[in-house]
Backbone and ligand atoms as CSV (ligand in chain L), in Angstrom:
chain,resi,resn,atom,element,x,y,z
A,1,UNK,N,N,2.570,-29.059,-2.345
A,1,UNK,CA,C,2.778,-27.857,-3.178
A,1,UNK,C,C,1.601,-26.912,-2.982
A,2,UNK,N,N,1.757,-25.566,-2.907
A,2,UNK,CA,C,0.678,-24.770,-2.926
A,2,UNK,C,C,-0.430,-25.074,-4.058
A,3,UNK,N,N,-1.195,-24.222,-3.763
A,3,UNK,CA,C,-2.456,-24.517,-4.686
A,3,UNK,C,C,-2.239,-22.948,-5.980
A,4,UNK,N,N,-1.132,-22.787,-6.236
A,4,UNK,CA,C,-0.874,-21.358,-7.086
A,4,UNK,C,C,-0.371,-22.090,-8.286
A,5,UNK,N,N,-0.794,-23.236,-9.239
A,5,UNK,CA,C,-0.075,-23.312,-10.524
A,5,UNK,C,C,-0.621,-22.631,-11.085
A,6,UNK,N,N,-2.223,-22.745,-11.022
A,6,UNK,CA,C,-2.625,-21.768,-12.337
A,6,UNK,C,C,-2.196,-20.488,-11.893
A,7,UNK,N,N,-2.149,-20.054,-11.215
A,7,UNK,CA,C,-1.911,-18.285,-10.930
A,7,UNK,C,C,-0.598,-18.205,-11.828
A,8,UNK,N,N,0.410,-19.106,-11.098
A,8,UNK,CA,C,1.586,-19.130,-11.521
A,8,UNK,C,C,1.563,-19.304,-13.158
A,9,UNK,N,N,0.787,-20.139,-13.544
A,9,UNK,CA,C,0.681,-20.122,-15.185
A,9,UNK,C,C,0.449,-18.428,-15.965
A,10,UNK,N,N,-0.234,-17.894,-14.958
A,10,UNK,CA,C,-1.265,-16.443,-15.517
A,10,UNK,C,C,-0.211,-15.662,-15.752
A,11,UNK,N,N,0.801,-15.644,-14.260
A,11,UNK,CA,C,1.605,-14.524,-14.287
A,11,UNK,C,C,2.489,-14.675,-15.314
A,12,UNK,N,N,3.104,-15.953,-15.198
A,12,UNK,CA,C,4.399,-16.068,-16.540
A,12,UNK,C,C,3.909,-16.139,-18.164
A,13,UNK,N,N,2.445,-16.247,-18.587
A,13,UNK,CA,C,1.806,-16.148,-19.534
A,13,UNK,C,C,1.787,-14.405,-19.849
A,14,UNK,N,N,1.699,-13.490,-18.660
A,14,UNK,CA,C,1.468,-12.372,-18.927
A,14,UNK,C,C,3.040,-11.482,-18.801
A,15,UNK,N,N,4.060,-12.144,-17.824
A,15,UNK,CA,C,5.608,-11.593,-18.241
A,15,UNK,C,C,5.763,-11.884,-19.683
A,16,UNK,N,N,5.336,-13.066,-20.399
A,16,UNK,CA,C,5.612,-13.275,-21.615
A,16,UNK,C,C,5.315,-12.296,-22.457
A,17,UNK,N,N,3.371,-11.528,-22.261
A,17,UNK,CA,C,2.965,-10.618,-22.749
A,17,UNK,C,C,3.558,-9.246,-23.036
A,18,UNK,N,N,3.435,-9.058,-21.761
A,18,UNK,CA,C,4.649,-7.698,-21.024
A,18,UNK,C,C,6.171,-7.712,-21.808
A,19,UNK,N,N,6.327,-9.041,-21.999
A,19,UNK,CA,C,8.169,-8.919,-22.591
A,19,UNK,C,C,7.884,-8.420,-24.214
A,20,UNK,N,N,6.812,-9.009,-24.970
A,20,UNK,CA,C,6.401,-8.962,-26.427
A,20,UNK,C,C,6.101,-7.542,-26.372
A,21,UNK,N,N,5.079,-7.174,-25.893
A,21,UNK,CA,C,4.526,-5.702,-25.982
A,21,UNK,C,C,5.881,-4.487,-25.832
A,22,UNK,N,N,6.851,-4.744,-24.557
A,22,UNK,CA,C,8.305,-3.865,-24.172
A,22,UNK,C,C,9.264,-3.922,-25.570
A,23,UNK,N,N,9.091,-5.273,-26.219
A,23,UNK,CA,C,10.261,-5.569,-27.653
A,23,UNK,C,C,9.211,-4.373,-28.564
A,24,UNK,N,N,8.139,-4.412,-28.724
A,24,UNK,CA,C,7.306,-3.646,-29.836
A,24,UNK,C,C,7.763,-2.180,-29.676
A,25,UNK,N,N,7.608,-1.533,-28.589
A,25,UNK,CA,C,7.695,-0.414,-27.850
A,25,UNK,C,C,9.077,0.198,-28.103
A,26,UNK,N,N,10.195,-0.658,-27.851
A,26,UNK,CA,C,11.552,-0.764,-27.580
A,26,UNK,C,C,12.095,-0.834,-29.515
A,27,UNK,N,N,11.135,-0.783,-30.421
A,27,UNK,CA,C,11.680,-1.124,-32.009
A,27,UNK,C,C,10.891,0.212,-32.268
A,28,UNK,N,N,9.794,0.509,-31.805
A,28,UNK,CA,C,9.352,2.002,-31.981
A,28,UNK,C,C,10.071,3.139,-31.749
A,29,UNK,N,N,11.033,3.053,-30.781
A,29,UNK,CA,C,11.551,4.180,-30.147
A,29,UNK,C,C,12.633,4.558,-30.584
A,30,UNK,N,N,13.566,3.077,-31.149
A,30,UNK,CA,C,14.827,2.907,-32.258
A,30,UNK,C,C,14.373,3.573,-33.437
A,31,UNK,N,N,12.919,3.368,-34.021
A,31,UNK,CA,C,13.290,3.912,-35.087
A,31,UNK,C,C,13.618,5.663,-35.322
A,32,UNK,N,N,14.485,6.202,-36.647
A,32,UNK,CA,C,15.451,7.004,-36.995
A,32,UNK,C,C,13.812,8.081,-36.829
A,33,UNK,N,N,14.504,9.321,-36.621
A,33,UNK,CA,C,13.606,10.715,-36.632
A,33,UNK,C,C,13.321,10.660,-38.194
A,34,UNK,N,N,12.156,11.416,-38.639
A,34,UNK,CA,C,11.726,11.383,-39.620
A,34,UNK,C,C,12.866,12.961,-40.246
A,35,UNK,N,N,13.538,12.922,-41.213
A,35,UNK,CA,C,13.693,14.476,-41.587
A,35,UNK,C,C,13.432,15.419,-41.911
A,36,UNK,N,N,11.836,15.232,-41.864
A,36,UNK,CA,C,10.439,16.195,-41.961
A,36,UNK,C,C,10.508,17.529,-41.060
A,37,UNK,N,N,10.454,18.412,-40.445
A,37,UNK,CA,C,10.819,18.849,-39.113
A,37,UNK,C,C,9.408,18.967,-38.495
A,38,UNK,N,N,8.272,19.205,-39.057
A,38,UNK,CA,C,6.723,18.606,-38.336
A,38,UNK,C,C,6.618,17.446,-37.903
A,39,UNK,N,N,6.982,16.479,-39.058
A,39,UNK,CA,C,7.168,14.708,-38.796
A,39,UNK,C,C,7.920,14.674,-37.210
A,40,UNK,N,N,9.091,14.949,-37.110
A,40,UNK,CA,C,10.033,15.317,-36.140
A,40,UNK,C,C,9.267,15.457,-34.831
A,41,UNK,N,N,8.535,16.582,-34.716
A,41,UNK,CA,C,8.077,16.953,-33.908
A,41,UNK,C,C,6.765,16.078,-33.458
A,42,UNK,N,N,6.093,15.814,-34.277
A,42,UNK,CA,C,4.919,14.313,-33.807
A,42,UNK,C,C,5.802,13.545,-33.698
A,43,UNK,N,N,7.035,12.776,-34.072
A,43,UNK,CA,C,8.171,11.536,-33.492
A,43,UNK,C,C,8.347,11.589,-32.166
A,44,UNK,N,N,8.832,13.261,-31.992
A,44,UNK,CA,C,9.184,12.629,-30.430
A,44,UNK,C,C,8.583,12.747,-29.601
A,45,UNK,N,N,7.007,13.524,-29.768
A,45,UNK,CA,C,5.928,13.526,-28.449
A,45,UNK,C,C,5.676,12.309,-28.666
A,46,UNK,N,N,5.710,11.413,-29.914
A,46,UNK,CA,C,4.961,9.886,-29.891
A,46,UNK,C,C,6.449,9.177,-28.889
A,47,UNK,N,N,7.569,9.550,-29.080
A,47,UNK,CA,C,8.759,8.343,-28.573
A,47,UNK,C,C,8.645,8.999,-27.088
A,48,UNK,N,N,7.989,10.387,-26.252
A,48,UNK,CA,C,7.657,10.506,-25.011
A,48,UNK,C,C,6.541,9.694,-24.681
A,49,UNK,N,N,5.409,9.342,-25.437
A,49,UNK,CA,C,4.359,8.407,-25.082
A,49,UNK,C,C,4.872,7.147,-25.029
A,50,UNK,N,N,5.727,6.284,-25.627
A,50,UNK,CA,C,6.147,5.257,-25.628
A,50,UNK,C,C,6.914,5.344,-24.648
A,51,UNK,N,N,8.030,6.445,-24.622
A,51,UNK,CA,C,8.554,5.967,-22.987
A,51,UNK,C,C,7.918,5.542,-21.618
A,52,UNK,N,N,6.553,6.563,-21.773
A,52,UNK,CA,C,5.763,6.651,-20.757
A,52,UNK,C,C,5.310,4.951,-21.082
A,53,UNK,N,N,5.030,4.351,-22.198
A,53,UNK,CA,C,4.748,3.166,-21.703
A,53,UNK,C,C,5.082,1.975,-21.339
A,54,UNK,N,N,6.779,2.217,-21.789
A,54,UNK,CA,C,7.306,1.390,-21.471
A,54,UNK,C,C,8.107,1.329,-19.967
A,55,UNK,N,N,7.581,2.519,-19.392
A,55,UNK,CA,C,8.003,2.636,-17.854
A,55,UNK,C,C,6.559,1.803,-17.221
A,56,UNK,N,N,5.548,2.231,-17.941
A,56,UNK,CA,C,4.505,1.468,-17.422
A,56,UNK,C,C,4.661,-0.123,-17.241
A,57,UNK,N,N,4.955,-0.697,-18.742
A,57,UNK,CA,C,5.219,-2.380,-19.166
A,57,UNK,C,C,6.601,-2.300,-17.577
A,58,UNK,N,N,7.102,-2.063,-17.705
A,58,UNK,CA,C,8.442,-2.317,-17.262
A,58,UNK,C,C,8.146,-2.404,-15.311
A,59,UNK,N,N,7.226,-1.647,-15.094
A,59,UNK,CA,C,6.989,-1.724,-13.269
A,59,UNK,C,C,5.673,-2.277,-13.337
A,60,UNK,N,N,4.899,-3.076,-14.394
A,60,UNK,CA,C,4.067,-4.126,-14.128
A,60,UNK,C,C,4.777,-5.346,-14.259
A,61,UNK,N,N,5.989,-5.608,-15.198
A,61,UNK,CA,C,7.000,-6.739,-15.254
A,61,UNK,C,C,7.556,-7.433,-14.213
A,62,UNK,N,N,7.771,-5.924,-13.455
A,62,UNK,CA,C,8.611,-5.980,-12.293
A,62,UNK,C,C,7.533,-6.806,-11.234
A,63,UNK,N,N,6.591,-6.179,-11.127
A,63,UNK,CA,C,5.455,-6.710,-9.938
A,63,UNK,C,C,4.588,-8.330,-10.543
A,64,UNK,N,N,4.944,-8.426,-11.770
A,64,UNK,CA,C,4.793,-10.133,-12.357
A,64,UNK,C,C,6.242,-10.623,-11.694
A,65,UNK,N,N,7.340,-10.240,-11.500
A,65,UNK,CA,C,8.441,-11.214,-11.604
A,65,UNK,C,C,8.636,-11.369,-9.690
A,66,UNK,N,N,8.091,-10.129,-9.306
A,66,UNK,CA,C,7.746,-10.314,-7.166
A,66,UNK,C,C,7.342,-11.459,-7.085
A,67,UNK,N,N,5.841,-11.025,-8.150
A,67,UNK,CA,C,5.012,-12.735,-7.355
A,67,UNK,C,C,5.280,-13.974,-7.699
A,68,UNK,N,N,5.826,-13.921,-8.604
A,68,UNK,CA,C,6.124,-15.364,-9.516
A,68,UNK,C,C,7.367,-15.872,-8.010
A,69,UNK,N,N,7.915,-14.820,-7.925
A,69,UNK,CA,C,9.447,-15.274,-6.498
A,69,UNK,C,C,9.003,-15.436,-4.986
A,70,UNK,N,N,7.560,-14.857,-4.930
A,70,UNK,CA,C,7.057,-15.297,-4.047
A,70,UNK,C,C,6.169,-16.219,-3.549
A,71,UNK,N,N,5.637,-16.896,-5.186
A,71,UNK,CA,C,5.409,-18.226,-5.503
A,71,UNK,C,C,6.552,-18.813,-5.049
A,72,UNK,N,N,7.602,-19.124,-5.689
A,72,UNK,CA,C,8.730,-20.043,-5.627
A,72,UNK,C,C,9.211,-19.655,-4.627
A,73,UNK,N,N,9.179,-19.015,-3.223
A,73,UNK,CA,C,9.552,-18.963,-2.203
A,73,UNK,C,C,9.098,-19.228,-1.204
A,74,UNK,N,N,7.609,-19.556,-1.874
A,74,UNK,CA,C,6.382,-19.987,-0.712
A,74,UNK,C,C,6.129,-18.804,0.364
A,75,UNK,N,N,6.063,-17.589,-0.042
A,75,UNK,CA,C,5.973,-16.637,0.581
A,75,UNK,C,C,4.559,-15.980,0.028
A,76,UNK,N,N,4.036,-16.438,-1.433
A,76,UNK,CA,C,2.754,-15.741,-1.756
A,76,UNK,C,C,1.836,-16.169,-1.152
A,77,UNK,N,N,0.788,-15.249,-1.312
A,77,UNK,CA,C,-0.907,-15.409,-0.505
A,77,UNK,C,C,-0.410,-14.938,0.707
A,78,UNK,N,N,0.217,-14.731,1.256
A,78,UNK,CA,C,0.925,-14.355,2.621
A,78,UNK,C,C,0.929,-12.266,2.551
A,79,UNK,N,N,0.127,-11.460,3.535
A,79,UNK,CA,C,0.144,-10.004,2.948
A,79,UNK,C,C,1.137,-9.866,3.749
A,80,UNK,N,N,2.635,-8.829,2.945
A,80,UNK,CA,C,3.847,-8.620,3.254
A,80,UNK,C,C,3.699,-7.766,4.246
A,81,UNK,N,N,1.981,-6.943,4.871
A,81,UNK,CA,C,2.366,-5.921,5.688
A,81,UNK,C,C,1.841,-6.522,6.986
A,82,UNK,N,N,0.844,-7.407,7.111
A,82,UNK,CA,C,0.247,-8.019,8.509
A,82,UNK,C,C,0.191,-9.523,8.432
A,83,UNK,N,N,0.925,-9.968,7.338
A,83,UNK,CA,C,1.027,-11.500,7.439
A,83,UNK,C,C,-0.386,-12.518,7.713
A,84,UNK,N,N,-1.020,-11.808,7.150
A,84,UNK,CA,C,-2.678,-12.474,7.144
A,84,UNK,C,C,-2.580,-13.407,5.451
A,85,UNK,N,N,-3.346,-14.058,5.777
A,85,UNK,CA,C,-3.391,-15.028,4.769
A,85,UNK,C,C,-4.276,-14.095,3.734
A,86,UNK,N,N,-4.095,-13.882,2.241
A,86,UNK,CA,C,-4.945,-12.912,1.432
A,86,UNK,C,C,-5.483,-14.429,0.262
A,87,UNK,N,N,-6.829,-13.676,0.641
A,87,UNK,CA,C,-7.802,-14.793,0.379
A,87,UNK,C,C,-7.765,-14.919,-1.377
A,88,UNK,N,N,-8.169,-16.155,-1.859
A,88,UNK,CA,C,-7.634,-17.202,-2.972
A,88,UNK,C,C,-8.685,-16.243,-4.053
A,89,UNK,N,N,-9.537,-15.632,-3.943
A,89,UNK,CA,C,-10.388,-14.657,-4.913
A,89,UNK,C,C,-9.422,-13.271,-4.786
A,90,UNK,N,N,-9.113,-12.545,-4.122
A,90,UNK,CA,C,-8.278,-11.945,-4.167
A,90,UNK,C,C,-7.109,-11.916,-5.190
A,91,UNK,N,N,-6.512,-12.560,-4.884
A,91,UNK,CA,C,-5.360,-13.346,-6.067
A,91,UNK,C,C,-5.697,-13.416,-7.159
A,92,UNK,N,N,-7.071,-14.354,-7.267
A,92,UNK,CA,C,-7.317,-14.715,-8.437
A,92,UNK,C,C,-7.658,-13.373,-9.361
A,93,UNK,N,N,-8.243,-11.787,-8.615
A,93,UNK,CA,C,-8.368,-11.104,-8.921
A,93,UNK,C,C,-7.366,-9.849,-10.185
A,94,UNK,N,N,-6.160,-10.760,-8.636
A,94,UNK,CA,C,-5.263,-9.897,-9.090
A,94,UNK,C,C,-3.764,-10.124,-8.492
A,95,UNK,N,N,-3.662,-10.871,-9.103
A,95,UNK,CA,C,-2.494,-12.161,-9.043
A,95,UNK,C,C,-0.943,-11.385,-8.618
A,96,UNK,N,N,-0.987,-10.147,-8.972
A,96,UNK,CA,C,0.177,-9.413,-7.864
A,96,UNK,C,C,-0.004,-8.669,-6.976
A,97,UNK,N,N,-0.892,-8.859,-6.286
A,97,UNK,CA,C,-1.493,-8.719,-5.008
A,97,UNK,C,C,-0.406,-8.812,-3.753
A,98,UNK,N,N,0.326,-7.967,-3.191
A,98,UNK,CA,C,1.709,-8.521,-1.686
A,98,UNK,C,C,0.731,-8.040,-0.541
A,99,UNK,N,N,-0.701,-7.516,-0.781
A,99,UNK,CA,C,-0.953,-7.024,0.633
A,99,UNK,C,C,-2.628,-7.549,0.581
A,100,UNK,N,N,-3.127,-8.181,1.503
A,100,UNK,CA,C,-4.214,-8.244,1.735
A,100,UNK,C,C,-5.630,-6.945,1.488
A,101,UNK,N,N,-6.516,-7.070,1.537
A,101,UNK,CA,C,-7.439,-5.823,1.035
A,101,UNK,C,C,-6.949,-4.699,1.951
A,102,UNK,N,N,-7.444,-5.038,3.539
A,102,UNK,CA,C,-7.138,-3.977,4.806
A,102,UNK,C,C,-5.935,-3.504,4.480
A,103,UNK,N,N,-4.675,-3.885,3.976
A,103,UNK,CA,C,-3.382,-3.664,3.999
A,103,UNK,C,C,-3.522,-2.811,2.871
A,104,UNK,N,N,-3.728,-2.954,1.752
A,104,UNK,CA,C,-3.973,-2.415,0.187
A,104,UNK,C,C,-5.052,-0.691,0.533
A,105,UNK,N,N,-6.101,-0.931,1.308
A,105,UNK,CA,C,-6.460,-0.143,1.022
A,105,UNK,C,C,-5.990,1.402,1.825
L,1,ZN,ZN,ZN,-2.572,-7.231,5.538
């Protein structure tokens, strides 16, 4: 077996995060406009900030749920653009990592 459980622990510890934080976000945005019409108007620049963050939560989710499949495919640590092995500090850095540094930067 690869040497990625703990990574693998990090990432699905932090989809977990990512899923809690998207439900918080996602009960903010449901709630009803205030019938204030100032209130109103701070509601929905705040429910544009929340969108903005839940596009954020939502394409870091996405790049937790790559690596976790490229764990279980035995395809991680492997950089998707020159197929160089991306070194185990790397990762550990930054555990959705698909491209080696040279490749990344
Ligand atoms: Zn590379």
């Amino acid at each position: 077996m690869s040497g990625y459980a703990d990574i693998a622990a990090r990432l699905e510890a932090r989809l977990a995060e990512l899923a809690a934080r998207a439900q918080g976000v996602e009960a903010e945005l449901r709630q009803p406009l205030d019938d204030d019409l100032p209130e109103q108007a701070i509601d929905l620049s705040d429910d544009e900030a929340l969108t903005g963050i839940d596009a954020v939560l939502r394409a870091e989710a996405a790049e937790v749920r790559a690596a976790l499949g490229r764990i279980a495919s035995g395809t991680y640590g492997t950089c998707a653009n020159c197929g160089a092995q991306i070194p185990h500090a790397r990762l550990e850095a930054q555990p959705t990592a698909a491209r080696c540094i040279a490749c990344a930067a």
